[in-house]
NUDO-231225 format. One record per atom (N, C-alpha, C): chain; residue in three letters; x, y, z; atom name. Coordinates in steps of 0.02 Angstrom, whole numbers, plus 50000, padded with zeros to 5 digits. Example, Ala and Ser with C-alpha at 12.3 -4.5 7.8 and 13.67 -1.06 7.14 Angstrom:
+--------+---------+-------+-------+-------+-------+
: cadena : residuo :     X :     Y :     Z : atomo :
+--------+---------+-------+-------+-------+-------+
:      A :     ALA : 50660 : 49716 : 50390 :     N :
:      A :     ALA : 50615 : 49775 : 50390 :    CA :
:      A :     ALA : 50660 : 49835 : 50390 :     C :
:      A :     SER : 50642 : 49888 : 50354 :     N :
:      A :     SER : 50684 : 49947 : 50357 :    CA :
:      A :     SER : 50645 : 50002 : 50394 :     C :
+--------+---------+-------+-------+-------+-------+
//
This chain:
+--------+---------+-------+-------+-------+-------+
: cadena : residuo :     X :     Y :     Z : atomo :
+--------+---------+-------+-------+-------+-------+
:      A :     UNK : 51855 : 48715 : 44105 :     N :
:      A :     UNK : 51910 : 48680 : 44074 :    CA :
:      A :     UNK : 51967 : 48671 : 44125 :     C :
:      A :     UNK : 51988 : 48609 : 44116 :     N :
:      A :     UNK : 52036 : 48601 : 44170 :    CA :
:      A :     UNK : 52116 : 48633 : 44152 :     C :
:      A :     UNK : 52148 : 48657 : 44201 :     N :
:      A :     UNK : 52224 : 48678 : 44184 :    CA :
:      A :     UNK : 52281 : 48619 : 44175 :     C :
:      A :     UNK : 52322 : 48625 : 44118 :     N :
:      A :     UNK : 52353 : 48590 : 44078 :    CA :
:      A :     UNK : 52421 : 48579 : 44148 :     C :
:      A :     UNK : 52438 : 48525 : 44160 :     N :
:      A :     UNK : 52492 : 48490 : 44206 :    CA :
:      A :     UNK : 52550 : 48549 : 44208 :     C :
:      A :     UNK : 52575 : 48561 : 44272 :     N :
:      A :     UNK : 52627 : 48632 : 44264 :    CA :
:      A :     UNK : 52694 : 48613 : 44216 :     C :
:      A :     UNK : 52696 : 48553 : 44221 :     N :
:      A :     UNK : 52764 : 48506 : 44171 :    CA :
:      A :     UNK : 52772 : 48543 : 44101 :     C :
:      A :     UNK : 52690 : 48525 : 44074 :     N :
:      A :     UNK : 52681 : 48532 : 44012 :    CA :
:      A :     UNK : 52659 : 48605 : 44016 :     C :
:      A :     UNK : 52639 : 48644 : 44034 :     N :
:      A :     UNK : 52650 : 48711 : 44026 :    CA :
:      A :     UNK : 52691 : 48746 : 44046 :     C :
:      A :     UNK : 52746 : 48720 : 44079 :     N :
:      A :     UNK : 52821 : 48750 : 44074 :    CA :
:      A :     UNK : 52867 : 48722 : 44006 :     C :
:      A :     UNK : 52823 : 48682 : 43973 :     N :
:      A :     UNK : 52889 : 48649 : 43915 :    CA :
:      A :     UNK : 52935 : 48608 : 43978 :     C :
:      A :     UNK : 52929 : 48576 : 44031 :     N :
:      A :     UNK : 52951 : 48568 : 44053 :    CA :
:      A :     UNK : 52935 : 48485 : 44093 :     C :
:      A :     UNK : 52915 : 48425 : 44033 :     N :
:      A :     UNK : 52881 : 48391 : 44063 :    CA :
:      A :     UNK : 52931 : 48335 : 44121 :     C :
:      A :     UNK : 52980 : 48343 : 44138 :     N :
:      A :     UNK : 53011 : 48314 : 44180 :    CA :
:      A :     UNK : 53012 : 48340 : 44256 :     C :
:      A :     UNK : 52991 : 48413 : 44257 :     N :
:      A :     UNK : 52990 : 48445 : 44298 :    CA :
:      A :     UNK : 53041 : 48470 : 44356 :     C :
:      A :     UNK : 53099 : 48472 : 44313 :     N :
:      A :     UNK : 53170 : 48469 : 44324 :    CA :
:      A :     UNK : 53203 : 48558 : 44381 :     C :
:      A :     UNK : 53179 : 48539 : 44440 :     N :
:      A :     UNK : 53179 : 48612 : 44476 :    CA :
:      A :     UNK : 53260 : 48651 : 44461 :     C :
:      A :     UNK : 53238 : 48706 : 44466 :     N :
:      A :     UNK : 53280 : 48745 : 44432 :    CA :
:      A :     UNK : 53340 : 48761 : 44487 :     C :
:      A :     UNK : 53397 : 48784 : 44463 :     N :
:      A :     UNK : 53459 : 48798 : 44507 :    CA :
:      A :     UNK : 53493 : 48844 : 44466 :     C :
:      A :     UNK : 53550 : 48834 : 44505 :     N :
:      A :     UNK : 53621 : 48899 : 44496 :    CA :
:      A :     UNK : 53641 : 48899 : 44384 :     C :
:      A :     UNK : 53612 : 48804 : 44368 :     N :
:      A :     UNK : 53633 : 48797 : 44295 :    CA :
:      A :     UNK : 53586 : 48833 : 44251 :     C :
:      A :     UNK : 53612 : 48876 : 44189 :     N :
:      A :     UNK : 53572 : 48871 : 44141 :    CA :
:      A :     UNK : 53559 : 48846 : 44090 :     C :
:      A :     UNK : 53532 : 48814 : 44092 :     N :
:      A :     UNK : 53506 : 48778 : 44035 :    CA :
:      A :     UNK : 53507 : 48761 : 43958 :     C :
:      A :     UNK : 53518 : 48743 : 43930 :     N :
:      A :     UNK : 53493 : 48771 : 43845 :    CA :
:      A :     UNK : 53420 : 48760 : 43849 :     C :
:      A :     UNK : 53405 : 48800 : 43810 :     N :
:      A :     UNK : 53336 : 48820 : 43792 :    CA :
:      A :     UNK : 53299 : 48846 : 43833 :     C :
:      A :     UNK : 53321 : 48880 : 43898 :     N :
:      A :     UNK : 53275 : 48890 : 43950 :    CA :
:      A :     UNK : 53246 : 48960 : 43933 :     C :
:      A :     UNK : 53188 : 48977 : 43949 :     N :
:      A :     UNK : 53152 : 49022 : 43928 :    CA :
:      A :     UNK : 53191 : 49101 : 43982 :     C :
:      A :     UNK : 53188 : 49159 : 43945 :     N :
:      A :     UNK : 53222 : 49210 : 43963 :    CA :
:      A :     UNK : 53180 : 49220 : 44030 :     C :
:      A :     UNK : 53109 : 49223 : 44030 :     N :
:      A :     UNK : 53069 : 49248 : 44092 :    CA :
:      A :     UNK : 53051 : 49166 : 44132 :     C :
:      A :     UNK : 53094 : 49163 : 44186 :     N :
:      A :     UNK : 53067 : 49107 : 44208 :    CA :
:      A :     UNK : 53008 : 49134 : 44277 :     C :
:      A :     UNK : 52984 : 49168 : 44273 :     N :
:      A :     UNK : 52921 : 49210 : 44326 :    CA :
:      A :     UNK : 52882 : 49175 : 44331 :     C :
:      A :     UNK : 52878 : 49139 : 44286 :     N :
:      A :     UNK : 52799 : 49095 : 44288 :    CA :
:      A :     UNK : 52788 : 49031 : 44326 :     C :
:      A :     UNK : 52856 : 48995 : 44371 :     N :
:      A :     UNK : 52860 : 48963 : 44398 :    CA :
:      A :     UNK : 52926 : 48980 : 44456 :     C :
:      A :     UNK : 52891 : 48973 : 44514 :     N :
:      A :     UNK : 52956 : 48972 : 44566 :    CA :
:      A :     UNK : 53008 : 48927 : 44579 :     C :
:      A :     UNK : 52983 : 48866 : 44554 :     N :
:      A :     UNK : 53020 : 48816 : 44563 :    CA :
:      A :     UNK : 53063 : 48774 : 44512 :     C :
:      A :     UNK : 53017 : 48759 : 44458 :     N :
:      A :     UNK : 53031 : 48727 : 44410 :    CA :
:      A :     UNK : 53047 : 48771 : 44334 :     C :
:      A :     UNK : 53117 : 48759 : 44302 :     N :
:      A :     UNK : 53139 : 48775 : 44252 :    CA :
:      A :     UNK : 53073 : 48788 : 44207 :     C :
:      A :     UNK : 53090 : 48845 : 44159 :     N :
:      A :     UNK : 53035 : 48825 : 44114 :    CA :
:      A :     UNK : 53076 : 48864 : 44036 :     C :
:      A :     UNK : 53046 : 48801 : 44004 :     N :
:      A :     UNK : 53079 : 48801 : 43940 :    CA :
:      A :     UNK : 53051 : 48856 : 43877 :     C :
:      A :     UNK : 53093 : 48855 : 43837 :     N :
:      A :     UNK : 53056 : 48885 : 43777 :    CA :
:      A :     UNK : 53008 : 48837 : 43738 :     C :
:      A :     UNK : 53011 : 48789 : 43735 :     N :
:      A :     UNK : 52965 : 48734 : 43694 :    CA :
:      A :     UNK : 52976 : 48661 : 43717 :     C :
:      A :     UNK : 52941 : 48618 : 43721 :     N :
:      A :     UNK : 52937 : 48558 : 43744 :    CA :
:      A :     UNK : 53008 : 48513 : 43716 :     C :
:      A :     UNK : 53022 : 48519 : 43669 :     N :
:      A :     UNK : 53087 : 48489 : 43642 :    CA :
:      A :     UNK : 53148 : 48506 : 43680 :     C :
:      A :     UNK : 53137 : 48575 : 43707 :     N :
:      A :     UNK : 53212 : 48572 : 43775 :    CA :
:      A :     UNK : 53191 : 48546 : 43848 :     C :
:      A :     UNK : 53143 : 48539 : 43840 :     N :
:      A :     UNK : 53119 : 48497 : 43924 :    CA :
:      A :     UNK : 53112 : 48409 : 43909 :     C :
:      A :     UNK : 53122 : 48397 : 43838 :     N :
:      A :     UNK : 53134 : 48328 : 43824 :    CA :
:      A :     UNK : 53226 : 48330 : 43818 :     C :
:      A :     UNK : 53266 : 48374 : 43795 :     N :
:      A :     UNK : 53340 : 48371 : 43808 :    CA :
:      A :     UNK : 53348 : 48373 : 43873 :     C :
:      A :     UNK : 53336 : 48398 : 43928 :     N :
:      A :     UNK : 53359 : 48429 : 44003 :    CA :
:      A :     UNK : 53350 : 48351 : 44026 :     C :
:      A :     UNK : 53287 : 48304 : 44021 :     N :
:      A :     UNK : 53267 : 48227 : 44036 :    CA :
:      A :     UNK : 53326 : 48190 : 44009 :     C :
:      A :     UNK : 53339 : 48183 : 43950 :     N :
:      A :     UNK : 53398 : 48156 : 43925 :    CA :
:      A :     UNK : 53450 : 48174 : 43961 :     C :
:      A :     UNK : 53484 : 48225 : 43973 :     N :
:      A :     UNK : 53562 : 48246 : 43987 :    CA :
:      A :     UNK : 53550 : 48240 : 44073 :     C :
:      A :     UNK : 53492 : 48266 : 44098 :     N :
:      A :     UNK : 53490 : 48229 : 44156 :    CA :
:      A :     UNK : 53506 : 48140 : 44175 :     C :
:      A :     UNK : 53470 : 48102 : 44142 :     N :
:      A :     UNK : 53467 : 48024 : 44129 :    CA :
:      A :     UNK : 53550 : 48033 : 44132 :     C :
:      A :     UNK : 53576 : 48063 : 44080 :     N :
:      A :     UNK : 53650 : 48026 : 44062 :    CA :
:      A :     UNK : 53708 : 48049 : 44102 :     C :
:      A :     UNK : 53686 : 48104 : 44137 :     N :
:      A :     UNK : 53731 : 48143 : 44209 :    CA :
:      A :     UNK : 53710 : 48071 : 44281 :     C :
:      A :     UNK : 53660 : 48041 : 44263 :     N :
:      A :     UNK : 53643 : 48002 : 44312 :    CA :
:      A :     UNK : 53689 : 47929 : 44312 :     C :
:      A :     UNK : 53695 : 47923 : 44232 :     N :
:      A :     UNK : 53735 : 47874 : 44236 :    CA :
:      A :     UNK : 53811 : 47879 : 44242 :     C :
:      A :     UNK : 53841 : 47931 : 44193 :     N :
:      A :     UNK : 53907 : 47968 : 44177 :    CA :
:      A :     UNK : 53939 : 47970 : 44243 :     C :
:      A :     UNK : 53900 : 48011 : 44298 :     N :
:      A :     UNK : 53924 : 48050 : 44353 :    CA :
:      A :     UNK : 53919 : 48021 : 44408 :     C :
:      A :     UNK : 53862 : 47974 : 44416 :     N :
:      A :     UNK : 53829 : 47921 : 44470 :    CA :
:      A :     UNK : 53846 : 47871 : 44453 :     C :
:      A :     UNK : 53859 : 47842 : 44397 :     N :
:      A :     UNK : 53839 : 47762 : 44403 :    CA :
:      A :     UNK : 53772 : 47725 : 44428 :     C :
:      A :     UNK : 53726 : 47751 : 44401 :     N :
:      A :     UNK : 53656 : 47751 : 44401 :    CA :
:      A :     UNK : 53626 : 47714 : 44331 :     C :
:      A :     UNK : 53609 : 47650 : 44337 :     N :
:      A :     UNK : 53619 : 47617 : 44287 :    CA :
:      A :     UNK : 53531 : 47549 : 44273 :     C :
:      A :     UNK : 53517 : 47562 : 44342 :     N :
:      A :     UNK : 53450 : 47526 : 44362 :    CA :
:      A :     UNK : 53394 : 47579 : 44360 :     C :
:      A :     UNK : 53315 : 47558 : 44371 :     N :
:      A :     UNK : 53275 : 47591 : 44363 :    CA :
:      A :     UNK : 53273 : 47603 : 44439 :     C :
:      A :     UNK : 53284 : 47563 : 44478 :     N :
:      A :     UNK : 53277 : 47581 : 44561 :    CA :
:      A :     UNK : 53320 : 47640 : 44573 :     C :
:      A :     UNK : 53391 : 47644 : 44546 :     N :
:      A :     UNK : 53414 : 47695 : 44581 :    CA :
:      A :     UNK : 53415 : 47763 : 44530 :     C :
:      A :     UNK : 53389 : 47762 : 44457 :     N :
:      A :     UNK : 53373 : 47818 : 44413 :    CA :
:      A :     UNK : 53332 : 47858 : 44431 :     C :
:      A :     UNK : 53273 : 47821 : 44463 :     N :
:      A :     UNK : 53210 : 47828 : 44497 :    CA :
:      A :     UNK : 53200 : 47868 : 44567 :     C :
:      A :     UNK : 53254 : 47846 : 44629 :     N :
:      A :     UNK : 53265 : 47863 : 44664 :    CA :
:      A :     UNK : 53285 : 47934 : 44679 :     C :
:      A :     UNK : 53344 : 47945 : 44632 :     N :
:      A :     UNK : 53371 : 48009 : 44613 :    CA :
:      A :     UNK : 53319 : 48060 : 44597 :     C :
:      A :     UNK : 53290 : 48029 : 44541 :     N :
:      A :     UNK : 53252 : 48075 : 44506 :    CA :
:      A :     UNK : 53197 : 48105 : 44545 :     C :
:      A :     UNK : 53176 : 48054 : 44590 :     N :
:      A :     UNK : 53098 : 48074 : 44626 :    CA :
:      A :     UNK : 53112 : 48035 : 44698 :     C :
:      A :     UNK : 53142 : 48081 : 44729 :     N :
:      A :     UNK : 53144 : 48056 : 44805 :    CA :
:      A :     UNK : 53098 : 48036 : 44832 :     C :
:      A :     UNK : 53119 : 47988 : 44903 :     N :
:      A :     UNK : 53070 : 47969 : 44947 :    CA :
:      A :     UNK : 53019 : 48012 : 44983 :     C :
:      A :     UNK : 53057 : 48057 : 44988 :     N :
:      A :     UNK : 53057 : 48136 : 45028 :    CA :
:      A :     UNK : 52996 : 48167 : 44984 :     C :
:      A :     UNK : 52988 : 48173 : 44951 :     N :
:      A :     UNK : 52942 : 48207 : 44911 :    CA :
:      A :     UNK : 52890 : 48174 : 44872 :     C :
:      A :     UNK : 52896 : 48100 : 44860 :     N :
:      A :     UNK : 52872 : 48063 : 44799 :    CA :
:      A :     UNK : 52869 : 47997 : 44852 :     C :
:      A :     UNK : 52785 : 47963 : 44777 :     N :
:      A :     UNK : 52799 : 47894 : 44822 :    CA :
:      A :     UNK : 52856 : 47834 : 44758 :     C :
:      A :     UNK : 52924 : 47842 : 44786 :     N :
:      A :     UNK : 52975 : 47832 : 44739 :    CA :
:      A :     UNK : 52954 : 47760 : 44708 :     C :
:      A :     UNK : 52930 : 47716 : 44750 :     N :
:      A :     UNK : 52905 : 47626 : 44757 :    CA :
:      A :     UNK : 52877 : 47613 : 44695 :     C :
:      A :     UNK : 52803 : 47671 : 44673 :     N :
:      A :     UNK : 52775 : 47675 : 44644 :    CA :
:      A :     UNK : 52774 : 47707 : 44568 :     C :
:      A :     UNK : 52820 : 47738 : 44573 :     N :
:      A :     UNK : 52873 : 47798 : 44528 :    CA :
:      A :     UNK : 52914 : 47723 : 44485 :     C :
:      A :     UNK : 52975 : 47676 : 44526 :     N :
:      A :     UNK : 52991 : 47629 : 44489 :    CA :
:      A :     UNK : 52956 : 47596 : 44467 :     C :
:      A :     UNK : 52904 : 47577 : 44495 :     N :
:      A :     UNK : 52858 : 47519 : 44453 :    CA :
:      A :     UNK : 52832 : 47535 : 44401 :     C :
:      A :     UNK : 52795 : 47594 : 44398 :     N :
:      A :     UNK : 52762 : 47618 : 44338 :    CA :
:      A :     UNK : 52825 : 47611 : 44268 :     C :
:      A :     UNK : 52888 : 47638 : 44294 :     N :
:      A :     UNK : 52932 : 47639 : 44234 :    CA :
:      A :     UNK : 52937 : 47555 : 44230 :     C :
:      A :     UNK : 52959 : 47531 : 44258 :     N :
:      A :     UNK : 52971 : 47454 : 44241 :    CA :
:      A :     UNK : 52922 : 47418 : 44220 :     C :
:      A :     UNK : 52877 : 47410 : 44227 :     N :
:      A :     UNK : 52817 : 47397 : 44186 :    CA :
:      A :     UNK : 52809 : 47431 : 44108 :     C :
:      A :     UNK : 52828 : 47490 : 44114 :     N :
:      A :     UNK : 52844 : 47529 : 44057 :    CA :
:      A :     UNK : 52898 : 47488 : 44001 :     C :
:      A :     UNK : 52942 : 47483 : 44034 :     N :
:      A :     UNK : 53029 : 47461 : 43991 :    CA :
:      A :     UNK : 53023 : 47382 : 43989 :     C :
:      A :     UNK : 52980 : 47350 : 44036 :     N :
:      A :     UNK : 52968 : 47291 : 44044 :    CA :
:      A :     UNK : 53044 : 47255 : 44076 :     C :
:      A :     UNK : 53070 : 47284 : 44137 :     N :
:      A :     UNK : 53100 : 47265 : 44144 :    CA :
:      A :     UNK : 53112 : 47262 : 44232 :     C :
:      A :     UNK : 53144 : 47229 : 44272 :     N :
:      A :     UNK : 53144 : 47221 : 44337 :    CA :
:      A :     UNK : 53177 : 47299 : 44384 :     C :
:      A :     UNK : 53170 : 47293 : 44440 :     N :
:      A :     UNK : 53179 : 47375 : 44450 :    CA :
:      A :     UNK : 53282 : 47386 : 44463 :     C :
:      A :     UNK : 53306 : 47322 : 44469 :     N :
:      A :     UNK : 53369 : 47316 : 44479 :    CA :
:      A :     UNK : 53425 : 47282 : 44428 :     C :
:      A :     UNK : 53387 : 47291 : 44360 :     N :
:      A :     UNK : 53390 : 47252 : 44302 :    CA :
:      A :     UNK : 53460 : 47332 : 44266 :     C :
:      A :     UNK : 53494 : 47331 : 44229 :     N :
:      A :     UNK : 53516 : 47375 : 44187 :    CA :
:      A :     UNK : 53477 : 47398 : 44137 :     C :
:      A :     UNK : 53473 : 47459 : 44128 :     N :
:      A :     UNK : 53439 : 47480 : 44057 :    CA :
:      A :     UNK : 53496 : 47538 : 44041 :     C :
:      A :     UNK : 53509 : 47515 : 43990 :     N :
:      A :     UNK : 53555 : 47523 : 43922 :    CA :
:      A :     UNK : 53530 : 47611 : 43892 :     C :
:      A :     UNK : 53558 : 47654 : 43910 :     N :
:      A :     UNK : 53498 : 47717 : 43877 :    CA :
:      A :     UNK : 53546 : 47736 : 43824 :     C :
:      A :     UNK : 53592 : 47697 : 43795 :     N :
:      A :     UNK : 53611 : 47710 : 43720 :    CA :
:      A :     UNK : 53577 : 47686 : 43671 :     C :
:      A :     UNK : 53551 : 47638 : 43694 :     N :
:      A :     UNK : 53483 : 47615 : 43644 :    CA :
:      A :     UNK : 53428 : 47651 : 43656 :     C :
:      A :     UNK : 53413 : 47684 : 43586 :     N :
:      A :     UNK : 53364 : 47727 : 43560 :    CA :
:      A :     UNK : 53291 : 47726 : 43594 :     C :
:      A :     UNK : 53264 : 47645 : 43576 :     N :
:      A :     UNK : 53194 : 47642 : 43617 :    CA :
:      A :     UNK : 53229 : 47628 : 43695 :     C :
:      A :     UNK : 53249 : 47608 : 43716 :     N :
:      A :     UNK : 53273 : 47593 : 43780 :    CA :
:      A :     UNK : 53249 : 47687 : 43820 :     C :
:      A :     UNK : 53298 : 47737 : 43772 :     N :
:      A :     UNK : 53276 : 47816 : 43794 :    CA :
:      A :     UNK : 53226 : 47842 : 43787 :     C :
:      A :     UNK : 53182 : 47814 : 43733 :     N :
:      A :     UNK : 53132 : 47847 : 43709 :    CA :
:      A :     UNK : 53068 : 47809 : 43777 :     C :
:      A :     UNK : 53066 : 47764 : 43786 :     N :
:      A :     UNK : 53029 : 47736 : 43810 :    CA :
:      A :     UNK : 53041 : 47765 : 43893 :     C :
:      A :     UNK : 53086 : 47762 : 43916 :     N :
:      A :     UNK : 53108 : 47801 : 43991 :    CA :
:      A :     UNK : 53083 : 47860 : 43992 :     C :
:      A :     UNK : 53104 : 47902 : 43935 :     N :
:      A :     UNK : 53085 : 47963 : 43952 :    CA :
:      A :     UNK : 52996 : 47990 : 43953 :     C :
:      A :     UNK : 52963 : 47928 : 43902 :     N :
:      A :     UNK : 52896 : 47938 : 43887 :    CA :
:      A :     UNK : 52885 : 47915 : 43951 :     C :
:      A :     UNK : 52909 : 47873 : 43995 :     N :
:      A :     UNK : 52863 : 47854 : 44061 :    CA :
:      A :     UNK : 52881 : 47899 : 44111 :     C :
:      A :     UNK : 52930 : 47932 : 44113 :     N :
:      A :     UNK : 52939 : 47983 : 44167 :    CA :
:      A :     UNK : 52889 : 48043 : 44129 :     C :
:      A :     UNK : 52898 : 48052 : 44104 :     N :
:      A :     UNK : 52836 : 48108 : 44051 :    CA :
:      A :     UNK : 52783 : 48097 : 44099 :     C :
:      A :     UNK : 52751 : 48036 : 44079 :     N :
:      A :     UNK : 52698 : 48015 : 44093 :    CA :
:      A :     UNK : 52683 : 48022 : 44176 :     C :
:      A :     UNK : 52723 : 48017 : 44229 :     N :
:      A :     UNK : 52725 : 47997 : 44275 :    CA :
:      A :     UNK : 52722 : 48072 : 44313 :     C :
:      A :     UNK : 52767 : 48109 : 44285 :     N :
:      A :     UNK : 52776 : 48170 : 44320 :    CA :
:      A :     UNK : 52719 : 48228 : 44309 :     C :
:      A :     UNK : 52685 : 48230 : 44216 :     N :
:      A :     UNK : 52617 : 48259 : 44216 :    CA :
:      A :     UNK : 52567 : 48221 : 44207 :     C :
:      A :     UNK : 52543 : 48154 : 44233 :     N :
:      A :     UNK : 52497 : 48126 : 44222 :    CA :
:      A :     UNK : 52475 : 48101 : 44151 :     C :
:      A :     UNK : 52441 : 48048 : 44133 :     N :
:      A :     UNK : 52408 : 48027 : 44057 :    CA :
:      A :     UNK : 52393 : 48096 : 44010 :     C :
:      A :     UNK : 52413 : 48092 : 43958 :     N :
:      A :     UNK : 52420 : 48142 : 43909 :    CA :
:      A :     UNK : 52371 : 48140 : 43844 :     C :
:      A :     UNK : 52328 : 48149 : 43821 :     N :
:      A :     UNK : 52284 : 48160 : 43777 :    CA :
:      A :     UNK : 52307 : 48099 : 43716 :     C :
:      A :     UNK : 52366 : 48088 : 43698 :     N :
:      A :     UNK : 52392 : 48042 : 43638 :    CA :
:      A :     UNK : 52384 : 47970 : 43654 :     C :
:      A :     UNK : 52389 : 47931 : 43610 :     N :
:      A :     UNK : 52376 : 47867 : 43599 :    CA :
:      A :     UNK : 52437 : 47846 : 43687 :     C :
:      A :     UNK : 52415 : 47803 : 43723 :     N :
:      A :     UNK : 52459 : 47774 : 43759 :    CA :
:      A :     UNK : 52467 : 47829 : 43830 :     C :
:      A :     UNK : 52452 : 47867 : 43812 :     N :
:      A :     UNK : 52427 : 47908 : 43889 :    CA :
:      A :     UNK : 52490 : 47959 : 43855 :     C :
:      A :     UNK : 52549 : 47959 : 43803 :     N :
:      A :     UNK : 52586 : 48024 : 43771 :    CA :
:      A :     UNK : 52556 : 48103 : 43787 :     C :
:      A :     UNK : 52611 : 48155 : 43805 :     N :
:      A :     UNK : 52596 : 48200 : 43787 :    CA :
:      A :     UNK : 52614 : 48241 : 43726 :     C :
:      A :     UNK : 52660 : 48196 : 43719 :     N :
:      A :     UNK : 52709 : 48214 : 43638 :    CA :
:      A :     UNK : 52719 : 48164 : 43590 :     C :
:      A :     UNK : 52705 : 48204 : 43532 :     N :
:      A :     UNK : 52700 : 48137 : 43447 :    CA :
:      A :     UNK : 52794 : 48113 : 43468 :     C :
:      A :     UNK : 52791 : 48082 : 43432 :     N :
:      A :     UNK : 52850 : 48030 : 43421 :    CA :
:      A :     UNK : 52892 : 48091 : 43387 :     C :
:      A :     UNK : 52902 : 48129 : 43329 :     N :
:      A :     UNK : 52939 : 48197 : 43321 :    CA :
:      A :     UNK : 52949 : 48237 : 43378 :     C :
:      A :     UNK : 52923 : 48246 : 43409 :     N :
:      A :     UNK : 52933 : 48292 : 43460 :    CA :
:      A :     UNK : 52991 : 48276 : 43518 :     C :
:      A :     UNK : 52965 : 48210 : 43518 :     N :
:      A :     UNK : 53031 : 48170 : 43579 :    CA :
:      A :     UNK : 53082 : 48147 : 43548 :     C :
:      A :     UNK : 53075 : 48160 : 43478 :     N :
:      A :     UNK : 53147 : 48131 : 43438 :    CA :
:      A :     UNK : 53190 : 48191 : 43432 :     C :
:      A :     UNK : 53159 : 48263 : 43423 :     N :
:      A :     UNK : 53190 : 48326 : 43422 :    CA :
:      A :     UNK : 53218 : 48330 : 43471 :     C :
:      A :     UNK : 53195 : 48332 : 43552 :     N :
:      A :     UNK : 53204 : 48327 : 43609 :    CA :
:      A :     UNK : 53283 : 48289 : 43602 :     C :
:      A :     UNK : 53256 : 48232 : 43583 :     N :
:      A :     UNK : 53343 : 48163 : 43605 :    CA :
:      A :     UNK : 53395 : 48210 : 43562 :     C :
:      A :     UNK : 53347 : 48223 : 43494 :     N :
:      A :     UNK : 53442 : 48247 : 43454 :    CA :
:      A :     UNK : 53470 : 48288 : 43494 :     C :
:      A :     UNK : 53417 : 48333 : 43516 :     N :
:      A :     UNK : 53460 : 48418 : 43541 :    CA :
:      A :     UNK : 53505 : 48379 : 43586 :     C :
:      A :     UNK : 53484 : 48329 : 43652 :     N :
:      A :     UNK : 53553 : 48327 : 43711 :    CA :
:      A :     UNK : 53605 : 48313 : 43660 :     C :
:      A :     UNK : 53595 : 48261 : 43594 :     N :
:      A :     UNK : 53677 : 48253 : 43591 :    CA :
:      A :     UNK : 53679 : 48183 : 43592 :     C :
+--------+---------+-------+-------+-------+-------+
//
């Protein structure tokens, strides 16, 4: 049997490496990963994606998928080129286009393709690793 994406077995499908902040919802023993935060349940690793997204825009002025993208998944580490396209194809929208993440599907849809992108196609209809409740729990908690 193959082992489940480290994203999704940290509750952590953004894969949001960990630092000096703590978190809400972050799990008391983070041992199980050196690098990457790991949550108590998948619904706070869908808030950490959100409040990340909106620190990107709030704090950056990060407002395109090219430079959301960039941030999120460096050149340095990631192939970033490939990282935007997949989302824009996703949102259906150009990589230097605005996307609006106060609109509901506008967030829901970003965050399902970075999902997607960071642990690979997911067992659910559409390559999902999470029902539609799960990522809606996720959005309320940021706020």
């Amino acid at each position: 049997m193959s082992r489940m994406p480290r994203g999704i077995r940290n509750h952590n499908p953004g894969n949001i490496d960990r630092g000096r902040d703590r978190w809400q919802g972050m799990a008391a023993d983070q041992s199980g990963d050196p690098r990457f935060v790991v949550f108590e349940a998948p619904e706070w690793g869908v808030r950490a994606i959100v409040r990340v997204l909106r620190s990107y825009r709030d704090r950056h002025g990060l407002s395109t998928v090219r430079a959301i993208i960039a941030r999120w998944a460096p050149p340095a580490e990631n192939r970033t080129d490939l990282y935007v396209g997949f989302v824009c194809d996703r949102l259906g929208v150009g990589p230097d286009e605005t996307v609006d993440i106060d609109r509901p599907e506008v967030l829901r849809t970003l965050v399902r393709a970075i999902i997607q992108k960071e642990c690979g196609p997911g067992p659910l209809p559409g390559g999902d690793w999470y029902d539609q409740d799960t990522l809606d729990a996720g959005i309320r908690r940021a706020g």
